[in-house]
C-alpha positions in Angstrom: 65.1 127.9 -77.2 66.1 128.0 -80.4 65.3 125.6 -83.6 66.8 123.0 -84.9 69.5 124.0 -87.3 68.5 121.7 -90.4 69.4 124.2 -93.3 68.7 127.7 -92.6 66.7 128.7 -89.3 66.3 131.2 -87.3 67.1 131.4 -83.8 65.4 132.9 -80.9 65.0 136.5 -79.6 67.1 138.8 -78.2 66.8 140.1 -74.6 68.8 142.6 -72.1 71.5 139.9 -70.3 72.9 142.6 -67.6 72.2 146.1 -66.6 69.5 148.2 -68.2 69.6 150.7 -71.0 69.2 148.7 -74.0 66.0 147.7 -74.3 65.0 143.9 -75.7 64.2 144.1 -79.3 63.6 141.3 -82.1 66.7 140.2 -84.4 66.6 137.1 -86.6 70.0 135.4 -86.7 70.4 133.8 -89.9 72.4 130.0 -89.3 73.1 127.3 -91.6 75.1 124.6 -91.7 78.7 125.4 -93.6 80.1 122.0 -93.5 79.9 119.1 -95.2 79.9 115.2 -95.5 83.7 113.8 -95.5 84.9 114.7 -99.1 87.5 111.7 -98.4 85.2 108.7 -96.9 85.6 105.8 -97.0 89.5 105.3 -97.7 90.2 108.6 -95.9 93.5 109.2 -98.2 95.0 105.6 -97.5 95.3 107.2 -93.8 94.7 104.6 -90.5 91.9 105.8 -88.3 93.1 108.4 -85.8 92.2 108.8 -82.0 89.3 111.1 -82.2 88.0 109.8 -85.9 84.8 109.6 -86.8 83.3 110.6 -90.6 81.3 113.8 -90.7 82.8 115.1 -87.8 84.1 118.0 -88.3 85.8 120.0 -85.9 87.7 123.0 -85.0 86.6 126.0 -86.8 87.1 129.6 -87.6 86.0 132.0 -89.5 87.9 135.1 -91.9 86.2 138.2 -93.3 87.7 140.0 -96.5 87.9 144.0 -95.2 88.3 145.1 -98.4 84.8 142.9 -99.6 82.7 141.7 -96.2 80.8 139.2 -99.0 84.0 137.8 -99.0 83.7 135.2 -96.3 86.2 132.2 -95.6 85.7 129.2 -93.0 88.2 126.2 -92.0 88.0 123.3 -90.4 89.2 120.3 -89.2 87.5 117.1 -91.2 87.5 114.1 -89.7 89.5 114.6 -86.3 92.9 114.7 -88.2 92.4 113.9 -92.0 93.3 118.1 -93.2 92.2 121.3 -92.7 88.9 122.1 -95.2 88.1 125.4 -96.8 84.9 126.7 -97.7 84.8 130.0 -99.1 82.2 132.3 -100.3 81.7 135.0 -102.4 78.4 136.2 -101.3 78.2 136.8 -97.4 77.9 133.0 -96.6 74.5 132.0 -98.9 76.6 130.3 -101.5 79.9 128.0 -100.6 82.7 126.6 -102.4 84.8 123.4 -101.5 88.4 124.0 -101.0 91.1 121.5 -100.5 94.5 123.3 -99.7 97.2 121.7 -101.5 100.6 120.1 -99.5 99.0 120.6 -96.3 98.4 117.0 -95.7 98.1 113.6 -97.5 94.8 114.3 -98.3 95.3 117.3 -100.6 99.0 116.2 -101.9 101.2 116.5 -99.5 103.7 114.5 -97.2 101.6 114.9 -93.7 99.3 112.0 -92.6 97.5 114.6 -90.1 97.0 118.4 -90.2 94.8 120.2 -87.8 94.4 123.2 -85.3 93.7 125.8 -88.1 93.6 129.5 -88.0 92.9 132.2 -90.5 93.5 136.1 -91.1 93.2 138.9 -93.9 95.5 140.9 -94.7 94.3 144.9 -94.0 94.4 145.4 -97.7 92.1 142.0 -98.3 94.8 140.6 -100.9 96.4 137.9 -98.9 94.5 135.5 -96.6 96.9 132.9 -94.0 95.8 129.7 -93.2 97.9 128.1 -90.6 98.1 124.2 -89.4 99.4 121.8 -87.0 100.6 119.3 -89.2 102.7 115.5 -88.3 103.8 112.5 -90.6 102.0 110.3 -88.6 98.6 109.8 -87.0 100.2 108.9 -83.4 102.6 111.9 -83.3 105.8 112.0 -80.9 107.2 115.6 -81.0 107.2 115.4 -84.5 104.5 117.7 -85.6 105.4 121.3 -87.6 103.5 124.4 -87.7 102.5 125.2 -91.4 101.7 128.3 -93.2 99.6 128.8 -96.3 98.5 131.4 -98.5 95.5 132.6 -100.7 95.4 135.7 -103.4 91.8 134.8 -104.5 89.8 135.2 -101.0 90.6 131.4 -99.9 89.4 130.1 -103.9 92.7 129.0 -104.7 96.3 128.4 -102.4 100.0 128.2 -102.8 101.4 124.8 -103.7 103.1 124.3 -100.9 103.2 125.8 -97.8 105.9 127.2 -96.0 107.1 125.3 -92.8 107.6 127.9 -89.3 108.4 125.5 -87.1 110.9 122.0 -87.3 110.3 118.8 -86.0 112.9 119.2 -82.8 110.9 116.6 -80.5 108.4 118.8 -79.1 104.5 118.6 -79.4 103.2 121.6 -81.2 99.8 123.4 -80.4 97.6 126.5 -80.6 99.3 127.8 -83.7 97.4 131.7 -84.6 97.8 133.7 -87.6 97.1 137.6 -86.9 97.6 140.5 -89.5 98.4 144.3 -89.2 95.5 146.6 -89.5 98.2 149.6 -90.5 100.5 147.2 -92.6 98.8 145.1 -95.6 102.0 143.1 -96.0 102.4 142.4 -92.5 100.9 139.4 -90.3 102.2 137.3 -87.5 102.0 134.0 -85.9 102.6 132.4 -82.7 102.9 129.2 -81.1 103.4 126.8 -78.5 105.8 124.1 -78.4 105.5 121.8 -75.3 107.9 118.6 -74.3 105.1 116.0 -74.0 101.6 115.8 -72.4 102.8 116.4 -68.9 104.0 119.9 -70.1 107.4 119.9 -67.7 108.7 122.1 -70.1 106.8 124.7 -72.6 107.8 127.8 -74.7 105.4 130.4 -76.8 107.3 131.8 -80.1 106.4 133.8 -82.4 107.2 134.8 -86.3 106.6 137.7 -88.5 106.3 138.2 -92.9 106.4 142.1 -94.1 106.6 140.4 -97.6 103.2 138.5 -97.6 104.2 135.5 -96.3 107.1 134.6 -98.9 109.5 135.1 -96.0 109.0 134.9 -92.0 111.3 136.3 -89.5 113.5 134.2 -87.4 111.6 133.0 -84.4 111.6 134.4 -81.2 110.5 133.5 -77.2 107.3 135.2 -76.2 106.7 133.4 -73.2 108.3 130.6 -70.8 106.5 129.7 -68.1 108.1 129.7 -64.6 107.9 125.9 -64.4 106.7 122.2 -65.2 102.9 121.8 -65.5 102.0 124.8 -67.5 100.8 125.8 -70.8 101.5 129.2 -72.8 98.6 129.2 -75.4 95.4 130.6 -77.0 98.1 133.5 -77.6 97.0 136.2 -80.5 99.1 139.2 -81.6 97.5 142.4 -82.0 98.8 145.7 -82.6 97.8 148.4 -80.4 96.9 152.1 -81.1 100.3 153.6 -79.9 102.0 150.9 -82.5 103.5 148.0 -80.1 102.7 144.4 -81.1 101.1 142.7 -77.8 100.7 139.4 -77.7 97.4 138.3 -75.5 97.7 134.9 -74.0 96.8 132.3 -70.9 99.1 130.4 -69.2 97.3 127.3 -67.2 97.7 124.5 -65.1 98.0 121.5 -67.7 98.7 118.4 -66.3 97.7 115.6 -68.7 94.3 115.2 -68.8 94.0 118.0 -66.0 94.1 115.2 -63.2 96.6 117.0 -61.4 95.7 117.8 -58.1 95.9 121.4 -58.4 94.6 122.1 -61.7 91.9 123.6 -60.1 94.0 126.6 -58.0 93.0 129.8 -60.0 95.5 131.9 -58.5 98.0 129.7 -61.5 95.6 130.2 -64.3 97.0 133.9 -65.6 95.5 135.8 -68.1 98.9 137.5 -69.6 99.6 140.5 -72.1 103.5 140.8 -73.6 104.8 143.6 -75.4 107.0 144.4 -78.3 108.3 147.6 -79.6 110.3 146.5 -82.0 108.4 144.5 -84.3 108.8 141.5 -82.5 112.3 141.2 -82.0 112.0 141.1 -78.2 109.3 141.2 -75.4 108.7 142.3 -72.4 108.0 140.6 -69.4 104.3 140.3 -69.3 101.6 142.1 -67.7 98.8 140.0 -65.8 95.6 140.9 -67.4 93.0 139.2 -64.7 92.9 135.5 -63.9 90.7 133.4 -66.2 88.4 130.0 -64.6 91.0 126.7 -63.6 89.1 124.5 -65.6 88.9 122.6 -68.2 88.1 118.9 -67.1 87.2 116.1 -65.2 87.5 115.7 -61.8 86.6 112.8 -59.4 84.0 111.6 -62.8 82.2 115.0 -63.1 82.6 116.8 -66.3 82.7 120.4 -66.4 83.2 121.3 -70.4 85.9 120.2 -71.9 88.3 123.6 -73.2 85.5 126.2 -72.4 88.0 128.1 -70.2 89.2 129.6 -73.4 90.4 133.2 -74.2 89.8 135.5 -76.9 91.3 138.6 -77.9 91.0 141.5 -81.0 91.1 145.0 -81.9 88.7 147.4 -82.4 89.3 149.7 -85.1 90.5 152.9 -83.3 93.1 150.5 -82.4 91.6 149.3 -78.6 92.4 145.7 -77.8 89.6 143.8 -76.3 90.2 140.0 -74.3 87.4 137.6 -72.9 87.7 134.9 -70.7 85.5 133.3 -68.2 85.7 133.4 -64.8 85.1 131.2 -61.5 82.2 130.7 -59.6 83.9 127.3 -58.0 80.3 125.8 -57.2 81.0 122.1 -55.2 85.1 123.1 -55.3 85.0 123.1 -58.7 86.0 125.6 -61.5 82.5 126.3 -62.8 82.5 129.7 -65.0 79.6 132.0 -64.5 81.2 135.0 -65.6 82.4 136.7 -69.4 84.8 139.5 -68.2 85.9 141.5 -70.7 88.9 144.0 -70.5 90.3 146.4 -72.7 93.4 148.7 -73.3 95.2 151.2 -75.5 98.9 150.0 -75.0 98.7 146.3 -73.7 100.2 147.7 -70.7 97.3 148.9 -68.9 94.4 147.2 -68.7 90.5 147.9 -67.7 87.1 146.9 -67.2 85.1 146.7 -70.2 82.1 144.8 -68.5 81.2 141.7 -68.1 78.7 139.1 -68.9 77.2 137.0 -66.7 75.1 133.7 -66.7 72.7 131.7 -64.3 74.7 128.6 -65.2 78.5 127.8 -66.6 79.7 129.6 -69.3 82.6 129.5 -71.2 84.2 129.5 -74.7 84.1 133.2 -75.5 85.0 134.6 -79.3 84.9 138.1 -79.4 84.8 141.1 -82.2 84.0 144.5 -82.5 82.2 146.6 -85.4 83.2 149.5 -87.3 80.8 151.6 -85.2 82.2 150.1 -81.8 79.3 147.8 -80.9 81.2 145.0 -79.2 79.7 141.2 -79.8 80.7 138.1 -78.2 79.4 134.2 -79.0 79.6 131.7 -76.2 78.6 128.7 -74.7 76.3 128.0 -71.9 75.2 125.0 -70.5 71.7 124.9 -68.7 73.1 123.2 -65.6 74.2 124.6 -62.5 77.1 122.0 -61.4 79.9 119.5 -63.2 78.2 116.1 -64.2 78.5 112.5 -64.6 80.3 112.0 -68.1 77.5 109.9 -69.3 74.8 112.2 -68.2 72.7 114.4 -70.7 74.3 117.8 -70.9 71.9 120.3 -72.2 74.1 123.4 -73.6 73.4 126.5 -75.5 75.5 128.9 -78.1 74.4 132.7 -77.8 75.2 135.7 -79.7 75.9 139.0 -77.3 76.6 142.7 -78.4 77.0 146.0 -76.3 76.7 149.3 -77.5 78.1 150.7 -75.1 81.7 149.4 -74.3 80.6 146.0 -72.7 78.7 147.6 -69.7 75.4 146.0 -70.7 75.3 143.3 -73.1 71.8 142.3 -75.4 72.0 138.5 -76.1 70.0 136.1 -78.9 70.4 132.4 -78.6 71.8 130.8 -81.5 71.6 127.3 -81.2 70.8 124.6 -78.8 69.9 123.2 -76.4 71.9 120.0 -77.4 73.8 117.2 -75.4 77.2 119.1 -74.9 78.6 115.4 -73.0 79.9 113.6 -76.3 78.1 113.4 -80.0 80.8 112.6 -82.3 81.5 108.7 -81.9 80.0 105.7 -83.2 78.8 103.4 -80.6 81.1 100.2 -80.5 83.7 98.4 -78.7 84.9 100.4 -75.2 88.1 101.5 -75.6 88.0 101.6 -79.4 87.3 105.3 -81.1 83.6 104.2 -81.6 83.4 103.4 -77.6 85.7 106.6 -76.5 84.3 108.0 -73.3 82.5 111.0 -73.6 84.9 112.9 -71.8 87.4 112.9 -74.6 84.9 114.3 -77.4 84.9 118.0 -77.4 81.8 119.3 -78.9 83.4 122.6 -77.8 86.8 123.4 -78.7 87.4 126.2 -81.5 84.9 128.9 -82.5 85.3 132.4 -84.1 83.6 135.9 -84.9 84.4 138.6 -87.1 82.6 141.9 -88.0 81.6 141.7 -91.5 81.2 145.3 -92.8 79.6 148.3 -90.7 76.0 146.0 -90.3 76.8 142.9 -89.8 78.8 139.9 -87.2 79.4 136.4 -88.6 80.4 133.6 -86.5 81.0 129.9 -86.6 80.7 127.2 -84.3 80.7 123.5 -83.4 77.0 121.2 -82.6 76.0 117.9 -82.4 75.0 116.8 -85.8 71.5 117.1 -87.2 72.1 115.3 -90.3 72.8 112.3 -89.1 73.2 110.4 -86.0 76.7 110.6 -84.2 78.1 113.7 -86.4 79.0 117.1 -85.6 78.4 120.0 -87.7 80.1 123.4 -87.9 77.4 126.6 -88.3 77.7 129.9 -89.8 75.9 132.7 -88.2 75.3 135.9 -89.6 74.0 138.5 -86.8 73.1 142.2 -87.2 75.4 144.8 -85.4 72.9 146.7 -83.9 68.7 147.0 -83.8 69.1 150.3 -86.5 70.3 147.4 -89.1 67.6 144.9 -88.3 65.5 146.2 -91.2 68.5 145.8 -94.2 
């Protein structure tokens, strides 16, 4: 297993996951905590504590690289449940880290917004212009009232706009899964897309998306990606890559989404669609989309057992000859429920057609994929695993891992290092107190999972962040930064 991440460690060794080929071979991950205490306790900005609140809980994050300068690293997150979106850039490859508050993004950094959350950040191909965007509302108990917010950076994520620009209205819809992307052909290019839902109970729900050629300054109108056939789906996780022939596709999963996935058929795969949409006109319009595999049913309860809240997640990105890649886990349904064993991984030139790239698989569930690819091709992925077998009782110990996984070869065979872990995945984030109050939430509602990310950082390297219980101090999360070789050849650097 690996260590305790208390400061800089190192985690454990790498060894051949599936297939043969690629023989086991020492690598030293280098993680270390990127976040830190709540620059805002204890008055939080004036601001009434939110649904998931706790201090120094951080949540949420992802992770930019500067392609013109890999040192050039940038990392959000969420701080506090709701309170803003926090940057912490670096100048050096992740040793050193600067604290960055984005201005007019929420109360807590001088703007209007009580809340701002569900960030997501790109480069621009050129390395000049870096996005942030947010899920932003007035209030801490929002009612279709929340806007999708975009922000930008000319300094590598040191310094931001003054105000950022708004791409979506408050028109009584819930907002969510807001993703920034950027061209790798155009530097002045990037897009986002969205989700806008009518409530909880999803009975109606529509992905857009908006494009800048000027940097940002101005975003095209926005347009329907996506509408799903019917109540009691979500369009989301949705990124927009452009492929080698030159067509904008726009990866995304539509699931079952009943509120808190209580619905009786949450759990039918054959609804839980792994989509691709096409564009060949910048955006403009899109094609009816292409079904890319199915992807596991979960996330969720069921009948008390808990089987990893949002691990069923997708992931998709471009390699730099202009292949797009996607990862999502897939079902074993162990006990009739959606238990991922499975990484597939699928690739394609046009976002048309789309094949087998490999897969990874797991002795227990799995889910949570992030997924990049190197200059050279060497394909990496970072996931979660838990060490059990079956869903469990909320309030049980859940021993879960985060690995690190590259193939040289196109995702046949896959060499894996374990990261961090094992640590209780079942709820680390609240204060004991009062049942029912946000100290006494069930452990259910406390994702320890829900965002991570991975980018390559030059020709040698992948760094990665994710979410762990806290080490620092009881009932905290922390967010980590790992930096990872590419391949053995670059173990020595």
């Amino acid at each position: 297993m690996g260590l305790a991440l208390c400061g800089l460690a190192t985690a454990g060794l790498e060894t051949t996951a599936t297939g043969v080929g690629l023989a086991a071979t020492t690598v030293s991950p280098q993680t270390s905590i990127v976040s830190v205490a709540d620059p805002f306790a204890p008055l939080d900005c004036g601001q009434p504590v939110g649904v998931l609140r706790a201090h120094n809980s951080p949540r949420e994050p992802v992770v930019a690289v500067n392609p013109a300068d890999p040192g050039n690293v940038v990392v959000t997150y969420i701080v506090d449940g709701d309170l803003t979106n926090l940057i912490r850039a670096s100048h050096d490859g992740g040793a050193t880290w600067q604290t960055v508050t984005v201005p007019g993004i929420s109360v807590c950094s001088g703007g209007a917004n009580a809340a701002a959350a569900d960030p997501s950040l790109a480069f621009s191909a050129d390395g000049r212009t870096l996005y942030l965007t947010s899920l932003t509302t007035p209030t801490l108990a929002p009612v279709g009232t929340d806007t999708v917010i975009v922000s930008t950076s000319h300094d590598g994520g040191f310094t931001w706009s003054a105000q950022p620009t708004t791409l979506s209205s408050v028109d009584g819809m819930f907002g969510d899964k807001n993703i920034v992307t950027t061209d790798p052909v155009r530097p002045a290019t990037a897009y986002v897309t969205f989700e806008r839902h009518d409530s909880f109970e999803y009975s109606s729900s529509t992905l857009f998306f908006r494009r800048t050629d000027d940097g940002g300054v101005t975003w095209s109108p926005a347009t329907v990606v996506y509408t799903p056939p019917g109540p009691g789906f979500s369009s989301g996780n949705a990124q927009v890559l452009r492929a080698a022939n030159g067509t904008l596709v726009d990866v995304f999963d539509r699931i079952i989404a009943c509120q808190l996935n209580t619905c009786a058929d949450y759990r039918v795969v054959e609804d839980n669609v792994v989509y691709a949409a096409v564009s060949t006109d910048d955006g403009q319009h899109w094609a009816a989309p292409v079904k890319i595999g199915n992807r596991t049913a979960g996330p969720g309860t069921n009948d008390g057992a808990f089987c990893g809240d949002l691990w069923a997640s997708i992931q998709a990105t471009s390699a730099p000859d202009g292949t797009l890649y996607v990862a999502y886990p897939v079902d074993a349904h162990t006990a009739d429920l959606p238990v991922a064993t499975d990484l597939v991984v699928r690739k394609s030139a046009d976002g048309i057609a789309w094949t087998s790239a490999g897969s990874l698989t797991a002795p227990t569930v799995i889910g949570l994929p992030a997924i990049a690819v190197a200059a050279d091709g060497t394909v990496a992925m970072t996931y979660y695993q838990r060490e059990q077998t079956a869903c469990s009782a909320p309030e049980a110990v859940d021993p879960t891992d985060v690995w690190f996984a590259r193939s040289r070869d196109g995702g046949r065979t896959w060499v894996t290092s374990e990261l961090a872990g094992p640590f209780d995945a079942h709820g680390n984030c609240f204060l004991p107190g009062t049942p029912g109050t946000v100290e006494g939430a069930p452990k259910e509602g406390c994702l320890v999972a829900d965002y991570d990310g991975l980018q390559a950082a030059g020709p040698n390297a992948f760094v990665g962040v994710f979410e762990q219980p806290g080490t620092r101090g009881q009932y905290r999360s922390d967010i980590v930064f790992a930096r990872v070789p590419a391949s053995p050849r670059h173990l020595s650097r």
